[in-house]
DSSP file (Angstrom, degrees, kcal/mol; ACC not computed):
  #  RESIDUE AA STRUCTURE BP1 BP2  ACC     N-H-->O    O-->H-N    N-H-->O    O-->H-N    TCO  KAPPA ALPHA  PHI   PSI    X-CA   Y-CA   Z-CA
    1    1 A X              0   0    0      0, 0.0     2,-1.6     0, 0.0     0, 0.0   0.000 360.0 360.0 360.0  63.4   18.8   58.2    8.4
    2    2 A X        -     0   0    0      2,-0.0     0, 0.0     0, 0.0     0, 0.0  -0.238 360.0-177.9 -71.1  22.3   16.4   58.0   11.3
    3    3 A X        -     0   0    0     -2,-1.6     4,-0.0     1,-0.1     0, 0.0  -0.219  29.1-148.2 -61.5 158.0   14.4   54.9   10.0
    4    4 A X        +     0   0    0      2,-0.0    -1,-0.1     3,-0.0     3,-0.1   0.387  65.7 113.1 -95.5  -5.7   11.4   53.7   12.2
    5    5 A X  S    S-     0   0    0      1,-0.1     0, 0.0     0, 0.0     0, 0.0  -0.403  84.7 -96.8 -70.6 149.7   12.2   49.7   11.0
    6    6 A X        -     0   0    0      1,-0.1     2,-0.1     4,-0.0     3,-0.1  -0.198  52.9-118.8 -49.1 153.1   13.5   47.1   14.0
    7    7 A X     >  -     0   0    0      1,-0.2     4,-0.8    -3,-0.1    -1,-0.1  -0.186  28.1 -89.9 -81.5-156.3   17.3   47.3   13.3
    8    8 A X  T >4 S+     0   0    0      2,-0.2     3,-2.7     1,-0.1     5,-0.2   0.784 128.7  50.3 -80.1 -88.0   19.4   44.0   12.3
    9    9 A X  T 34 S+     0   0    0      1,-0.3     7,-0.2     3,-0.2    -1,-0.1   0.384 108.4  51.6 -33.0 -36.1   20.1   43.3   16.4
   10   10 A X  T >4 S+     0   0    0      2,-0.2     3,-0.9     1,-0.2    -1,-0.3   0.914 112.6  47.9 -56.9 -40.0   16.4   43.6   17.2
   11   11 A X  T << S+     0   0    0     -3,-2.7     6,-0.5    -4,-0.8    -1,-0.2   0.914 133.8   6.7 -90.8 -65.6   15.7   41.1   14.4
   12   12 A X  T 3  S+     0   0    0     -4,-0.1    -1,-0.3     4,-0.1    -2,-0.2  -0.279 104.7 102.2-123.5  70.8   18.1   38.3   15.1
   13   13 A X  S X  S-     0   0    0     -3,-0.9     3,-0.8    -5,-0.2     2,-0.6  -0.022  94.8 -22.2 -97.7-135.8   19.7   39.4   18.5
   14   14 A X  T 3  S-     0   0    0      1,-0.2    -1,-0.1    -2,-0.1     3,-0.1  -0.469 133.2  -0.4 -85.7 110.1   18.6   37.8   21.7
   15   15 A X  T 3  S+     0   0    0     -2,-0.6    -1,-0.2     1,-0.2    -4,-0.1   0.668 101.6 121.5  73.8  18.7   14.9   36.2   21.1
   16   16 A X  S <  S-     0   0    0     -3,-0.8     2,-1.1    -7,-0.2     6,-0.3  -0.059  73.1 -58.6 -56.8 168.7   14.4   37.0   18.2
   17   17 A X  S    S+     0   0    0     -6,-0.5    -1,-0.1     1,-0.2     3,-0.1  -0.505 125.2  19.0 -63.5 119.5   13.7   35.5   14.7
   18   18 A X  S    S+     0   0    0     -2,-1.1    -1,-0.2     1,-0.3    -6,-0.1  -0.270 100.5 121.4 128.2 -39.9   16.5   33.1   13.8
   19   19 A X     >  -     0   0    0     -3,-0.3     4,-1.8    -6,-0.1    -1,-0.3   0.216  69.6-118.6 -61.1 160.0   17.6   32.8   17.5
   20   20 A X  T  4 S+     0   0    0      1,-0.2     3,-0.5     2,-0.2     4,-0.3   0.736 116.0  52.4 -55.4 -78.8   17.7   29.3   19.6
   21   21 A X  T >> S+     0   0    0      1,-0.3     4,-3.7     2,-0.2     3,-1.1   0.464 107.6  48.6 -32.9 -66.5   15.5   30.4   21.8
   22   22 A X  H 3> S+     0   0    0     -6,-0.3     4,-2.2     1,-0.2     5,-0.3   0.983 113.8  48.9 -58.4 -60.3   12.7   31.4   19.1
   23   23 A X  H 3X S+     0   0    0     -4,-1.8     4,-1.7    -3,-0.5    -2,-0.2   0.704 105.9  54.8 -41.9 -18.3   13.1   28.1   17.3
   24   24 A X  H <> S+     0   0    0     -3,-1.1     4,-1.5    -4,-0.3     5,-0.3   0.887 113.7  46.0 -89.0 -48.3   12.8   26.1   20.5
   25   25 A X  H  X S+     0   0    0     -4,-3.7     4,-2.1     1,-0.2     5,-0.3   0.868 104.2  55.3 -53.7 -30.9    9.4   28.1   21.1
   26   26 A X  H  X S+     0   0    0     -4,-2.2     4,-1.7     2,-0.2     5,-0.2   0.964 106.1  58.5 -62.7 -58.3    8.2   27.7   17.9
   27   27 A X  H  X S+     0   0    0     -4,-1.7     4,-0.8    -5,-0.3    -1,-0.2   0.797 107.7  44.7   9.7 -89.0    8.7   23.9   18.6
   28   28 A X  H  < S+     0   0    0     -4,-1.5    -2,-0.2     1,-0.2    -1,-0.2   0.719 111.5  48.1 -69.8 -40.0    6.7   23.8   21.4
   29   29 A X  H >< S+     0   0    0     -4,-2.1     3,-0.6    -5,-0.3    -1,-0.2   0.766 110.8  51.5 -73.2 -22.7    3.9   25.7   20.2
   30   30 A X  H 3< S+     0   0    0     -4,-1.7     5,-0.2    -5,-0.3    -2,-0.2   0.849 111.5  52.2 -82.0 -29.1    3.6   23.7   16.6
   31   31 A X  T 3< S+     0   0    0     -4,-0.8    -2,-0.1    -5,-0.2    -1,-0.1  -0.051  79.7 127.1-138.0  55.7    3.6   20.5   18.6
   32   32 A X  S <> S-     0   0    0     -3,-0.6     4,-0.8     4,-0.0     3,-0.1   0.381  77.1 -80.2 -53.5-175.1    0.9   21.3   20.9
   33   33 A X  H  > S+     0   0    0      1,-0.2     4,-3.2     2,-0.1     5,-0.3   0.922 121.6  63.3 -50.9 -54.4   -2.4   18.7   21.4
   34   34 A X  H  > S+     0   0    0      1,-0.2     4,-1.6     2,-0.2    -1,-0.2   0.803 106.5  38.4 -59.9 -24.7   -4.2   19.8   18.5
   35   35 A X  H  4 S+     0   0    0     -5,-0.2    -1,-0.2     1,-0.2     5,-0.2   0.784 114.0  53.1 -79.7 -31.6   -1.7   18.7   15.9
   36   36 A X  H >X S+     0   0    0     -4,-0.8     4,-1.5     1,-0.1     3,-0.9   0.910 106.6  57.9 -75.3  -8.6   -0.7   15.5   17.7
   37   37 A X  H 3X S+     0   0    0     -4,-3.2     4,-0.5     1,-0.3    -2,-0.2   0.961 110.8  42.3 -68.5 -48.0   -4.9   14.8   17.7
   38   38 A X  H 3< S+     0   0    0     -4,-1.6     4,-0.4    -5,-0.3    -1,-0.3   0.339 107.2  58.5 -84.5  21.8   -4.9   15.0   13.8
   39   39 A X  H <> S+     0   0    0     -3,-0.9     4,-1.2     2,-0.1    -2,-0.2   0.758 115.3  42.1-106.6 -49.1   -1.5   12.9   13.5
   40   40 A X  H  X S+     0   0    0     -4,-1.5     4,-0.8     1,-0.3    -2,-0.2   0.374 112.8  48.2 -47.6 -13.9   -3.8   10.2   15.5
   41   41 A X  H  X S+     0   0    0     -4,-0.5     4,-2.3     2,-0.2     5,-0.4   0.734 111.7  48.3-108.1 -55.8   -6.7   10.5   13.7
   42   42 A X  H  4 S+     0   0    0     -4,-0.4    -2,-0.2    -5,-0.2     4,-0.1   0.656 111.6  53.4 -90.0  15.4   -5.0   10.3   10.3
   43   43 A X  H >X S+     0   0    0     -4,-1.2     3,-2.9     3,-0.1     4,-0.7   0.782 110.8  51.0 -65.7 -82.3   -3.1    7.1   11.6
   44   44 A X  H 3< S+     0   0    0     -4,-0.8     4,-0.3     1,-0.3     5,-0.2   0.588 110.7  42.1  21.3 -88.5   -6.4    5.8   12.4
   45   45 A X  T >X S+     0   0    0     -4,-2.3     4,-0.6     2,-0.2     3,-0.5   0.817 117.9  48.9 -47.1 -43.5   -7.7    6.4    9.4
   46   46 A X  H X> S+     0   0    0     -3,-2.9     3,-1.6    -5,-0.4     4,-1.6   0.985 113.7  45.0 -72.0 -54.2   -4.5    5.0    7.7
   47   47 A X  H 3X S+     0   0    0     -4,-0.7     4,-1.0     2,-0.2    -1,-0.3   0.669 114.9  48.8 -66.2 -15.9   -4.4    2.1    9.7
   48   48 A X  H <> S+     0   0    0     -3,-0.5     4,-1.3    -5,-0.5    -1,-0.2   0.607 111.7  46.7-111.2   5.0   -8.3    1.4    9.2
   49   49 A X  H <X S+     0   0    0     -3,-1.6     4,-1.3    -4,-0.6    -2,-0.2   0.539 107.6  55.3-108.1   4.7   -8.2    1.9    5.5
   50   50 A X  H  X>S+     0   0    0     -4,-1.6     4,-3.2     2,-0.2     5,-0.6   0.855 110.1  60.0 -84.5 -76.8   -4.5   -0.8    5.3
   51   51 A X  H  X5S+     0   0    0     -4,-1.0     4,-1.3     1,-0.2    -2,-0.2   0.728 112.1  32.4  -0.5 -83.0   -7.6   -3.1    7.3
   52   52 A X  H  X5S+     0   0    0     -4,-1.3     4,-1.8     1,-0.2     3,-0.3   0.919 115.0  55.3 -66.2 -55.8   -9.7   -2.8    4.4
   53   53 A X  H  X5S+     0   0    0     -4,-1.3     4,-3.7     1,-0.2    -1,-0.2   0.858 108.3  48.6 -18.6 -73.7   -7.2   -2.9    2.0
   54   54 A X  H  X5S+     0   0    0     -4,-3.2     4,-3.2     1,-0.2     5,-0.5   0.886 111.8  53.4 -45.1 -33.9   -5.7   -6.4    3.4
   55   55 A X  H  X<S+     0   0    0     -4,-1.3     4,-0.8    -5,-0.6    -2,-0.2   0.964 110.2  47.2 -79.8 -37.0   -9.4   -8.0    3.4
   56   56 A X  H  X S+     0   0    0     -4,-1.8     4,-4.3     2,-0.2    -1,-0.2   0.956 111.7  48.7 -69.0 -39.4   -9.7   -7.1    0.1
   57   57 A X  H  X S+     0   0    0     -4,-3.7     4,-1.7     1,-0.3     5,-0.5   0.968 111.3  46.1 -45.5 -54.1   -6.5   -8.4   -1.0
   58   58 A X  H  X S+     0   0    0     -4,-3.2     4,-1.5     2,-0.2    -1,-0.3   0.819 104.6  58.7 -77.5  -9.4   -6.6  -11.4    0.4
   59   59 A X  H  X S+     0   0    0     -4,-0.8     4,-2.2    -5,-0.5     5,-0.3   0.965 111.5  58.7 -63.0 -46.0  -10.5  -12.1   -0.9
   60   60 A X  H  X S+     0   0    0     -4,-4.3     4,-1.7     1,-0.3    -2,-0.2   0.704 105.6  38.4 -30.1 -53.8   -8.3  -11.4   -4.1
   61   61 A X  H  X S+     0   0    0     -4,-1.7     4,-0.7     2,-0.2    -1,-0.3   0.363 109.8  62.6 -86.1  -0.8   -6.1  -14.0   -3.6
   62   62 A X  H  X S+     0   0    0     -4,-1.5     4,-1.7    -5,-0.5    -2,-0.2   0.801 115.4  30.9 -62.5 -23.9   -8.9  -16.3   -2.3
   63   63 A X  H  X S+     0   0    0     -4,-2.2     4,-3.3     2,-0.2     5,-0.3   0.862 118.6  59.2-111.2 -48.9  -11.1  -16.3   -5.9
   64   64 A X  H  X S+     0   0    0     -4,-1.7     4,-1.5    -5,-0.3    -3,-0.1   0.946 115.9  37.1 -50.5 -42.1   -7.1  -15.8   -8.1
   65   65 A X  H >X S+     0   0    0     -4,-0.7     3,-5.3     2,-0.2     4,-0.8   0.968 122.7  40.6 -61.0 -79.5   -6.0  -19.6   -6.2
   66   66 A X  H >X S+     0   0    0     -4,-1.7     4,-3.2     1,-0.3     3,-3.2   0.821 115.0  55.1 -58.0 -46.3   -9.8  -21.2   -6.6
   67   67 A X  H 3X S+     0   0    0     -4,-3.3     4,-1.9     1,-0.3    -1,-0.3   0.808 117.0  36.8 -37.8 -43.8   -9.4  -19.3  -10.3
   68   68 A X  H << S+     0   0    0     -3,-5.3     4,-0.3    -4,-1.5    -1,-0.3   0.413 103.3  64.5 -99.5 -11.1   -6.2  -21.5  -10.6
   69   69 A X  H <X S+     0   0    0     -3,-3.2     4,-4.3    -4,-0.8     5,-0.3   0.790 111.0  44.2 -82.7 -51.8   -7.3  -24.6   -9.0
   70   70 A X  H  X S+     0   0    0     -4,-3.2     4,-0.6     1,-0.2    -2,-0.2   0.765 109.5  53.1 -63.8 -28.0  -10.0  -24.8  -12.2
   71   71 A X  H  X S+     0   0    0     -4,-1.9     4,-1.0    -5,-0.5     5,-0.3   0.967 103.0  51.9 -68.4 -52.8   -7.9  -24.1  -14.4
   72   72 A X  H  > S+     0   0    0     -4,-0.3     4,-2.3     1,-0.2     5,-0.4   0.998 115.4  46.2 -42.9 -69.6   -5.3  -26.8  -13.5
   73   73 A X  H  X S+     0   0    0     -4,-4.3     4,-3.4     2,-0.2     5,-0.3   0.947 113.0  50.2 -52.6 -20.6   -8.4  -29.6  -13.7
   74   74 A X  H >X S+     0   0    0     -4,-0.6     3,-1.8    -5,-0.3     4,-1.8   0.855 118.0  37.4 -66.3 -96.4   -9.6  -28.1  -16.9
   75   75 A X  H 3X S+     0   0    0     -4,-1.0     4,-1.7     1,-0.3    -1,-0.2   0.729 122.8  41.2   0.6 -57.9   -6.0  -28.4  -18.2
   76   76 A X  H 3X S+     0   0    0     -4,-2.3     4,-1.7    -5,-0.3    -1,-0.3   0.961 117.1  52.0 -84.6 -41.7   -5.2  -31.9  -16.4
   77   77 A X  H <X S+     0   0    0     -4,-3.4     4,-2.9    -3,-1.8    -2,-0.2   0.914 114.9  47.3 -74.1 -39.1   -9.4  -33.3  -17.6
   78   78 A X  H  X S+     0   0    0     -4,-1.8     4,-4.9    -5,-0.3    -1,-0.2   0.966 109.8  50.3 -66.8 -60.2   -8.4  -32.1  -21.4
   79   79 A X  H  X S+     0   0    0     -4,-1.7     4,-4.5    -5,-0.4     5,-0.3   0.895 108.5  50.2 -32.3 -56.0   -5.4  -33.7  -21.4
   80   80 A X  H  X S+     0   0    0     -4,-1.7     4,-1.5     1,-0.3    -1,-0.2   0.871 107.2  49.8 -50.7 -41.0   -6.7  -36.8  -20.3
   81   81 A X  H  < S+     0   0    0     -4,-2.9     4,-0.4     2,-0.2    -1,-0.3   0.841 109.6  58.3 -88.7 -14.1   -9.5  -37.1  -22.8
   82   82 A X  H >< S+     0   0    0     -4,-4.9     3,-0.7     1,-0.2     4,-0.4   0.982 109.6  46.0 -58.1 -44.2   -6.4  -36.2  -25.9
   83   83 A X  H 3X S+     0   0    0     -4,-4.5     4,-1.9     1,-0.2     3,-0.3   0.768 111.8  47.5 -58.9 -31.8   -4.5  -39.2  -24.7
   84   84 A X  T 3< S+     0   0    0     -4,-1.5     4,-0.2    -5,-0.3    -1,-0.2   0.481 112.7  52.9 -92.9  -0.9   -7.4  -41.5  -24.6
   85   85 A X  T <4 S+     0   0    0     -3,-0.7    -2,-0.2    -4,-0.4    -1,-0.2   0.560 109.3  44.9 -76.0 -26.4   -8.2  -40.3  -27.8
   86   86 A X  T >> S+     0   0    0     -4,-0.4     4,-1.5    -3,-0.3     3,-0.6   0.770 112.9  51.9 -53.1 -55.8   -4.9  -41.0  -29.3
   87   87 A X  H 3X S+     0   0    0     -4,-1.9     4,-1.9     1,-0.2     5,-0.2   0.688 104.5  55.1 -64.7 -36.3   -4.8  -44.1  -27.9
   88   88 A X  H 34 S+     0   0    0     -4,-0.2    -1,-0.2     2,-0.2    -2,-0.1   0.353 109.5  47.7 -83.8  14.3   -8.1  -45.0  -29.2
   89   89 A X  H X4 S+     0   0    0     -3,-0.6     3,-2.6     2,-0.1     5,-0.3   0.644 108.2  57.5-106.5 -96.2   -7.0  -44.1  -32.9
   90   90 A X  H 3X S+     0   0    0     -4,-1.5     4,-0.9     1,-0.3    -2,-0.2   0.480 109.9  41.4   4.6 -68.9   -3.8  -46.2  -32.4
   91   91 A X  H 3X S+     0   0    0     -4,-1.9     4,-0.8     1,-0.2     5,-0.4   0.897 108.8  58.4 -79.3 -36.0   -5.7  -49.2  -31.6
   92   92 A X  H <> S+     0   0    0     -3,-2.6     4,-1.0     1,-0.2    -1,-0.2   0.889 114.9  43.5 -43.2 -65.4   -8.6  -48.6  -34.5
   93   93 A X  H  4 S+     0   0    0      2,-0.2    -2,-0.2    -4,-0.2    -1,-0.2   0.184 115.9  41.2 -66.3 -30.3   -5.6  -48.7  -36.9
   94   94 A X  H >< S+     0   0    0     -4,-0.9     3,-1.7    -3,-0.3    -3,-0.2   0.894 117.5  52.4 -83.6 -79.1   -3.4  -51.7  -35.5
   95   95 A X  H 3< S+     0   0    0     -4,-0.8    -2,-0.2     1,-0.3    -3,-0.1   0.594 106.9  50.2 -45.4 -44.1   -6.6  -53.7  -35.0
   96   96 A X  T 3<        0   0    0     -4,-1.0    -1,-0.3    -5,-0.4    -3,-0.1   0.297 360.0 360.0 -95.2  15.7   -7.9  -53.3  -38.4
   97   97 A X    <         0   0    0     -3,-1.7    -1,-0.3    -5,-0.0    -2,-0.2   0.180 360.0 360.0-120.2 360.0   -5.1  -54.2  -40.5
């Protein structure tokens, strides 16, 4: 049985696949410059689109507050003119008896 395939030692003996040695390289070689350049570029990116993100948000909560400031006078001006409208029935009604 003369096969021409690596045996098992070649395969995970010393510096092989599976071995410390090969994993440590593998390491080193995955986390060369060029991959740490595109983990910096797509912080960048991330960081410059959280930037936009925030600016919109908060325009968001600029115009939801003003939104909530008009509503309150609306709310508070309405009020006002039912009670002085009550009040001016009341008195038609005592007064004229």
């Amino acid at each position: 049985m003369g096969s021409k395939a690596p045996s098992w030692s070649d395969q995970w003996g010393t510096g092989g696949f599976g071995s410390e040695g090969y994993e440590e390289s593998e390491k080193v070689k995955k986390s060369n410059g060029s991959s740490n350049k595109k983990m910096a570029d797509a912080k960048a990116a991330a960081s410059a689109g959280m930037d936009k993100a925030k600016a919109v948000a908060l325009v968001g909560a600029d115009k939801a507050k003003v939104a909530a400031v008009v509503g309150a006078q609306k709310v508070k001006s309405g009020t006002f003119a039912g009670i002085k409208w009550v009040k001016n029935q009341y008195q038609k009604r005592t007064s004229s008896k």
